[in-house]
C-alpha positions in Angstrom: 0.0 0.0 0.0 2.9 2.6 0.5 3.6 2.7 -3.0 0.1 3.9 -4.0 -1.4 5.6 -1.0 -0.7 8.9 -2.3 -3.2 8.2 -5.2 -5.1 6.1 -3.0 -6.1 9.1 -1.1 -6.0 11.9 -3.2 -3.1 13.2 -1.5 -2.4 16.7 -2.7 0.0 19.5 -1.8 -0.5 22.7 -2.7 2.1 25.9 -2.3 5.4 26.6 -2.2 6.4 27.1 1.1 8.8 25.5 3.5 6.6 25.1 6.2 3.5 22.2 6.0 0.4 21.9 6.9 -1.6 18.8 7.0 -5.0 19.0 6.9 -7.6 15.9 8.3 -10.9 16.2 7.8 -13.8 14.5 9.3 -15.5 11.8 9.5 -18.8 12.0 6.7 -16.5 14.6 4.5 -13.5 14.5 2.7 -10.7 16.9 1.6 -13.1 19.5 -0.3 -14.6 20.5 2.7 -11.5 22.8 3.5 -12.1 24.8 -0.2 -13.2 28.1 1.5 -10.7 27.8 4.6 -7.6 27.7 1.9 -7.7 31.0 0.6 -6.7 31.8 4.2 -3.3 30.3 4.0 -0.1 32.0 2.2 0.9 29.5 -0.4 4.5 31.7 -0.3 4.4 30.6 3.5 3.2 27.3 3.3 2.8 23.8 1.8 -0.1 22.3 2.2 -1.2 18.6 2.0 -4.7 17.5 1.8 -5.9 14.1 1.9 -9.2 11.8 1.8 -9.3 9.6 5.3 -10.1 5.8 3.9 -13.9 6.0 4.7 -14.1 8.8 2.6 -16.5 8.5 -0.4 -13.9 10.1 -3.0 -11.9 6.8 -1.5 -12.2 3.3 -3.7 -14.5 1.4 -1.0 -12.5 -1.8 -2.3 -9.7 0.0 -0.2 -11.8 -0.1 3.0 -10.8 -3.0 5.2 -13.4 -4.0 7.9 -10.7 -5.4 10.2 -8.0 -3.1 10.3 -10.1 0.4 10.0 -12.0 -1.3 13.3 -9.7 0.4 15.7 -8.9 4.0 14.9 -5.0 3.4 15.2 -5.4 2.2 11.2 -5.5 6.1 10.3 -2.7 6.9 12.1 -1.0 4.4 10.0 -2.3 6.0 7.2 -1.3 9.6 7.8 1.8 8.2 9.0 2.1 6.4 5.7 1.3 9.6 3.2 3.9 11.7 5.7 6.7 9.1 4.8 5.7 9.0 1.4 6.1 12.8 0.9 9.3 12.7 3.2 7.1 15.1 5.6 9.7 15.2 8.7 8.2 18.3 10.4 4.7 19.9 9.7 1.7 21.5 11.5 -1.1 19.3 11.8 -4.8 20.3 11.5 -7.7 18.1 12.3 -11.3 18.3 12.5 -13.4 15.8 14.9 -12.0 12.3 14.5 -9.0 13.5 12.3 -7.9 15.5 15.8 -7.9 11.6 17.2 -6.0 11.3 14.7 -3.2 13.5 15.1 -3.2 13.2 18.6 -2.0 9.7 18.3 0.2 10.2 15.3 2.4 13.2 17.7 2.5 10.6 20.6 3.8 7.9 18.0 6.1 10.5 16.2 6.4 13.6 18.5 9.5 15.1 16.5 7.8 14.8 13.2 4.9 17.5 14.9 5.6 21.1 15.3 1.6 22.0 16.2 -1.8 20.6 16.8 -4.8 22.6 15.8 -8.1 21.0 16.8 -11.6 21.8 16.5 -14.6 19.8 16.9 -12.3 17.5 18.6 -13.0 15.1 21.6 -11.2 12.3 23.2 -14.7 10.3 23.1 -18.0 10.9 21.9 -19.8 8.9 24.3 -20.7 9.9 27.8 -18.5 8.2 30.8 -18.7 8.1 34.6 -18.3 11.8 35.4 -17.6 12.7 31.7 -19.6 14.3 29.2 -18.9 13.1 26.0 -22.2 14.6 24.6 -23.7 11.0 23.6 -25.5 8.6 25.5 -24.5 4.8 24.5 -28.1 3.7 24.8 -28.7 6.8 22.1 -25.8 5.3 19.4 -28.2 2.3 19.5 -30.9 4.3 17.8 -28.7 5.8 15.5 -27.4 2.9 13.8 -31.0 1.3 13.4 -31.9 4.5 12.0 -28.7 4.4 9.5 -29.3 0.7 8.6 -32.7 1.3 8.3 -33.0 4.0 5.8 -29.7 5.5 5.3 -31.3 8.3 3.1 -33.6 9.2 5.8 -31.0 9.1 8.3 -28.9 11.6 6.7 -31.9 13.8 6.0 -32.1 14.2 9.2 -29.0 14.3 10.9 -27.1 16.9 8.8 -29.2 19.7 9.6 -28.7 19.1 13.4 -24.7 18.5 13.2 -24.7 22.2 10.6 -26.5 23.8 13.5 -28.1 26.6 11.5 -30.7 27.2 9.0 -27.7 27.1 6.0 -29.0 25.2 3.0 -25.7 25.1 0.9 -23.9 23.9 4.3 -26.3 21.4 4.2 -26.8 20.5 1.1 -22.5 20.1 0.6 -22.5 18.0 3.7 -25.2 16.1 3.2 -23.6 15.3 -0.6 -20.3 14.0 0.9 -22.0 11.4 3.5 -24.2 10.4 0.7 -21.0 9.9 -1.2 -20.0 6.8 1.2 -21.3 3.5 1.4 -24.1 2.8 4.4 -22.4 0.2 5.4 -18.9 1.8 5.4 -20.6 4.8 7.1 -22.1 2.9 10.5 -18.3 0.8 10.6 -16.5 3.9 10.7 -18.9 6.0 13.1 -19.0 2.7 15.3 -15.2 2.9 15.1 -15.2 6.9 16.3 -17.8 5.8 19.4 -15.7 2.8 20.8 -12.8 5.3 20.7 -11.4 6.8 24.0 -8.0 8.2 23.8 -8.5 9.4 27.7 -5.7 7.6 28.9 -3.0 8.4 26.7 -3.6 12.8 26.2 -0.6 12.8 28.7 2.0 11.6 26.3 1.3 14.9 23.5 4.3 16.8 24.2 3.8 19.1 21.1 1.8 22.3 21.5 -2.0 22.5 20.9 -4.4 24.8 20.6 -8.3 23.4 20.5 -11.1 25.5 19.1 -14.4 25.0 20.1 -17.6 26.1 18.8 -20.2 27.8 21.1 -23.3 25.1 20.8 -22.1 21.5 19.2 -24.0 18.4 18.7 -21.2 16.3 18.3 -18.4 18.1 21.2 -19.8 20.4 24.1 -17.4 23.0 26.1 -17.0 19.9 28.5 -15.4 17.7 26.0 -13.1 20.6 24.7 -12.2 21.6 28.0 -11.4 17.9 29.4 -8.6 17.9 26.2 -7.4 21.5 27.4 -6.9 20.3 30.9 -5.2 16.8 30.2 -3.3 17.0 26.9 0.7 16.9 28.1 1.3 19.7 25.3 1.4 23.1 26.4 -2.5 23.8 25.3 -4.6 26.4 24.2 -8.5 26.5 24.4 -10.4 29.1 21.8 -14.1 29.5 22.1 -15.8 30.3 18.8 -19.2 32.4 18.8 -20.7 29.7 16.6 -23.2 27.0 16.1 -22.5 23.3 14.9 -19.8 21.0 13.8 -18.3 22.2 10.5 -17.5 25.7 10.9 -15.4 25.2 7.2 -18.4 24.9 5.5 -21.2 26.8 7.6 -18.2 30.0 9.4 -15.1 29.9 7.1 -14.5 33.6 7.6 -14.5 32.7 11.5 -12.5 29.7 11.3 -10.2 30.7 8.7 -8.5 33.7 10.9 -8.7 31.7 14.3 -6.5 29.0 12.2 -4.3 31.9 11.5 -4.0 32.9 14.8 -3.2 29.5 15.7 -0.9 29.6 13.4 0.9 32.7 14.7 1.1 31.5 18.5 4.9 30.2 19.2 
């Protein structure tokens, strides 16, 4: 797989600068999703490389292993894997929701290949725990996959306009295009995979810096969730509050998100 996963997954880098960004989007989107955030970089500045997680629609499904993307360490391979292939050895990482699982992991596993963590929409688990709000209820996931299994269509109907937050029909319409882009049954494996996920016990071990964004009113992450990773990553972390609604500011607040990136960005 190392020769092709570039191709694999759409791997592109954009700019000219000496300084990289990698970019992880969510799970139900792929790399597109960051179109009206990139005008926000410096191409002079940067070098940017975007890239479709497995699950992704854009993705060959024949690609999409049952077994190994059942745990979420599989995209850290990944990422790992296109890093490697681009001879990456230093970079920025952003990542949205599970990709900031992602890169979490992949700074514990290679902490001098990460400079920076920018996270938003990011939890270190979904589902609600003794004396932790996740913002899900396990008995509540149930539901959801019968609902997904049952009528996918319906299903995605209804759960986009609740994860965009706001009356915003080309928010919803975009997102609601890129879930419908994956296959059902690759959609409930991977969100399965996101619930069973707790990286609680290993936030300790980031030694890079961090800075968490966090969106006023969530579905997905509240202020608890957000704050848990501020208090308990071992980076040296910052917590930014957005005066926003829902899950995907790139597609619903770009000219919000875009400059708190850049700020990001700027902190040493």
């Amino acid at each position: 797989m190392n020769a092709n996963i570039l191709q694999n997954f759409s791997v592109r880098v954009i700019g000219e600068g000496d300084n990289y960004l990698v970019l992880g989007h969510g799970i139900g989107t792929d790399q597109s999703v960051w179109t009206q955030i990139l005008p926000y970089f410096h191409y002079g500045i940067y070098r940017i490389v975007l890239y479709d997680l497995a699950c992704a629609g854009t993705v060959n499904p024949e690609l999409y292993d049952f077994v190994r993307y059942s745990t979420i360490d599989a995209y850290v391979d990944d990422l790992i894997q296109i890093l490697d292939a681009l001879n990456v050895n230093r970079c920025t990482f952003i990542g949205h929701s599970a990709s900031a699982m992602v890169g979490i992991l992949a700074s514990i596993r290679c902490p001098d290949r990460f400079t920076k963590l920018i996270l938003f929409g990011a939890s270190p688990r979904y589902v609600n725990d003794n004396g932790y709000n996740g913002g899900i209820e396990i008995l509540d996931t149930v539901h959801v996959f019968q609902a997904m299994e049952s009528n996918y269509q319906a299903w995605v109907h209804g759960f986009v306009p609740q994860a965009i937050g706001a009356d915003m029909p080309e928010a919803i319409q975009e997102f609601s295009r890129t879930l419908f882009n994956i296959r059902p049954d690759i959609s409930r494996h991977v969100l399965n995979t996101i619930i069973r996920t707790d990286i609680r016990g290993v936030l300790g071990q980031v030694t890079v810096r961090c800075h968490i964004i966090q969106m006023a009113r969530d579905l997905s992450v509240p202020l608890s969730a957000a704050e848990y990773l501020r208090q308990h990553l071992g980076g040296r972390t910052t917590l930014e509050n957005l005066n926003t609604v829902g899950h995907l500011p790139h597609l619903t607040v770009p000219g919000l998100l875009g400059p708190a990136i850049r700020r990001a960005l700027s902190r040493p």
